[in-house]
N, CA, C and O atoms as CSV, one atom per row, in Angstrom:
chain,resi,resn,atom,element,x,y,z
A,1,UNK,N,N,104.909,118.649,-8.680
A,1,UNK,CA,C,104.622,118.123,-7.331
A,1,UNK,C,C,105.751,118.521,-6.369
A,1,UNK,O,O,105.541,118.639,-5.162
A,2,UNK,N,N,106.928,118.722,-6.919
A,2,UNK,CA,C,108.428,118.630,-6.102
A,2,UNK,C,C,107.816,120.125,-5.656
A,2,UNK,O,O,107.799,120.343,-4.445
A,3,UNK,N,N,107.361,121.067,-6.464
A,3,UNK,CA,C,107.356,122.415,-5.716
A,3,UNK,C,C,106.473,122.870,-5.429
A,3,UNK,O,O,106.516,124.081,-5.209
A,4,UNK,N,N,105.013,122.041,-5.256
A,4,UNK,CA,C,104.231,122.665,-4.446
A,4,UNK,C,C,104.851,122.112,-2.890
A,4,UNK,O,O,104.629,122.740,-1.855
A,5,UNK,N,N,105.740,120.705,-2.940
A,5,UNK,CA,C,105.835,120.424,-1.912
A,5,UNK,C,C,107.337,121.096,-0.962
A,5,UNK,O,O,107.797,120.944,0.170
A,6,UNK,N,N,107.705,121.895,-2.222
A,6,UNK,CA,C,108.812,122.694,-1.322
A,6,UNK,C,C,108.188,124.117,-1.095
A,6,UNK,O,O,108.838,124.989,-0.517
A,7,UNK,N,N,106.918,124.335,-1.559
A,7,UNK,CA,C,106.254,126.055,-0.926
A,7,UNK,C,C,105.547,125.389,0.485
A,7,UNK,O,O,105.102,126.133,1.358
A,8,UNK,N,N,105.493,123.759,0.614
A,8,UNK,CA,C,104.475,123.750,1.877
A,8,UNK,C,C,105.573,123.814,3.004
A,8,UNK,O,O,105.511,124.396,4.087
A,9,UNK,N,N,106.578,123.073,2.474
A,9,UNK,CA,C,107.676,123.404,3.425
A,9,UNK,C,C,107.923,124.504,4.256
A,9,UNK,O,O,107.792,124.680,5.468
A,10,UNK,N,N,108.402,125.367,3.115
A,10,UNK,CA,C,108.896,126.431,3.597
A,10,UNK,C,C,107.825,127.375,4.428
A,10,UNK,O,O,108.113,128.140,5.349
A,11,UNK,N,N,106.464,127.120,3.847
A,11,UNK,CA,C,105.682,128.008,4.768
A,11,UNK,C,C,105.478,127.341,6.095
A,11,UNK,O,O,105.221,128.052,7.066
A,12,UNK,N,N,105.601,125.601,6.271
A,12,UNK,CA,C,105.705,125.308,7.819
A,12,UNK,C,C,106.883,125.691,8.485
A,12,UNK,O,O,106.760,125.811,9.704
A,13,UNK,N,N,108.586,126.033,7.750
A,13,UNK,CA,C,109.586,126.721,8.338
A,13,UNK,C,C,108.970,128.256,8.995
A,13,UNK,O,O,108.833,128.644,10.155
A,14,UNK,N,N,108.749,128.751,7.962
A,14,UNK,CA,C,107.764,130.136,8.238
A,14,UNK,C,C,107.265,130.083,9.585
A,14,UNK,O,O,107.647,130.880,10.442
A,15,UNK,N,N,106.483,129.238,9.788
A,15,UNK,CA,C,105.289,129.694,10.768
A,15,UNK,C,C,106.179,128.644,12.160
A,15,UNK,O,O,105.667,128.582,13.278
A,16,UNK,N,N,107.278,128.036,11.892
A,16,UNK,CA,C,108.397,127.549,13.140
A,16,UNK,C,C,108.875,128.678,13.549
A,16,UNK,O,O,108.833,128.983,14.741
A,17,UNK,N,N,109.351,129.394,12.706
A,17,UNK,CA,C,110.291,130.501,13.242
A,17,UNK,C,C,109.247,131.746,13.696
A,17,UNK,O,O,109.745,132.832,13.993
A,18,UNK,N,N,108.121,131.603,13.732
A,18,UNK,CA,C,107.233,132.761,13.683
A,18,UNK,C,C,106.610,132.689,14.862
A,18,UNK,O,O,106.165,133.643,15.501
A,19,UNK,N,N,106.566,131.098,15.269
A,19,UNK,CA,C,105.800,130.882,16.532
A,19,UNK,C,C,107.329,130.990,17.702
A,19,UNK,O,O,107.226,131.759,18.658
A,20,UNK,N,N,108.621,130.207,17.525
A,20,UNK,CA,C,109.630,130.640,18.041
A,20,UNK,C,C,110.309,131.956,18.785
A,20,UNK,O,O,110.977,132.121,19.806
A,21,UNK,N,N,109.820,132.748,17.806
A,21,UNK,CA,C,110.167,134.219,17.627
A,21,UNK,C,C,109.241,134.994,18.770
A,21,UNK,O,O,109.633,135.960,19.424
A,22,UNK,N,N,107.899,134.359,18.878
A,22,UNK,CA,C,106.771,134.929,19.920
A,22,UNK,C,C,107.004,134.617,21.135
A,22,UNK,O,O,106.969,135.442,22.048
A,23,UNK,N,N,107.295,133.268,21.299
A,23,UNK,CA,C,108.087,132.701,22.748
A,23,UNK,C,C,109.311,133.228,23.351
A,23,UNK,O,O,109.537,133.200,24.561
A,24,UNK,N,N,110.181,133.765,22.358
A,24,UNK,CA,C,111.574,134.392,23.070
A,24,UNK,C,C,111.021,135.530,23.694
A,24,UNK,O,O,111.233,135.902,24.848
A,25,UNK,N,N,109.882,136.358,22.361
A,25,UNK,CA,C,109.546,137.988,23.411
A,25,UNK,C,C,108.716,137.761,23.938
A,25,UNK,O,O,108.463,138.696,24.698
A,26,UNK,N,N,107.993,136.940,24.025
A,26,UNK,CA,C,107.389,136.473,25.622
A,26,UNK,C,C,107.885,136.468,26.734
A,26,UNK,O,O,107.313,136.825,27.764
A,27,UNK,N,N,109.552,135.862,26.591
A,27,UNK,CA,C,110.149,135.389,27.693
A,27,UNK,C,C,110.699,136.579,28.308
A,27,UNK,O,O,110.812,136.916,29.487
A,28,UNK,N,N,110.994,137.099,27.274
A,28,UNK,CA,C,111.766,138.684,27.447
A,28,UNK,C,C,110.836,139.411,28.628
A,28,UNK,O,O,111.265,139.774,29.723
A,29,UNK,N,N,109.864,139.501,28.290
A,29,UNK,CA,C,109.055,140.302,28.988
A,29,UNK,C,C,108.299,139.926,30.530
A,29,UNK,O,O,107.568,140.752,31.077
């Protein structure tokens, strides 16, 4: 249970830094 609940984690870190990452080169541009 401990590590399905540390793969859900990390894939909501994933998709923080992924949506983050779209907003900076958004801004850029």
């Amino acid at each position: 249970a401990l590590l399905v609940r540390f793969e859900t984690k990390n894939a909501t870190w994933k998709a923080l830094w992924l949506l983050a990452f779209t907003v900076i080169l958004l801004r850029k541009l």
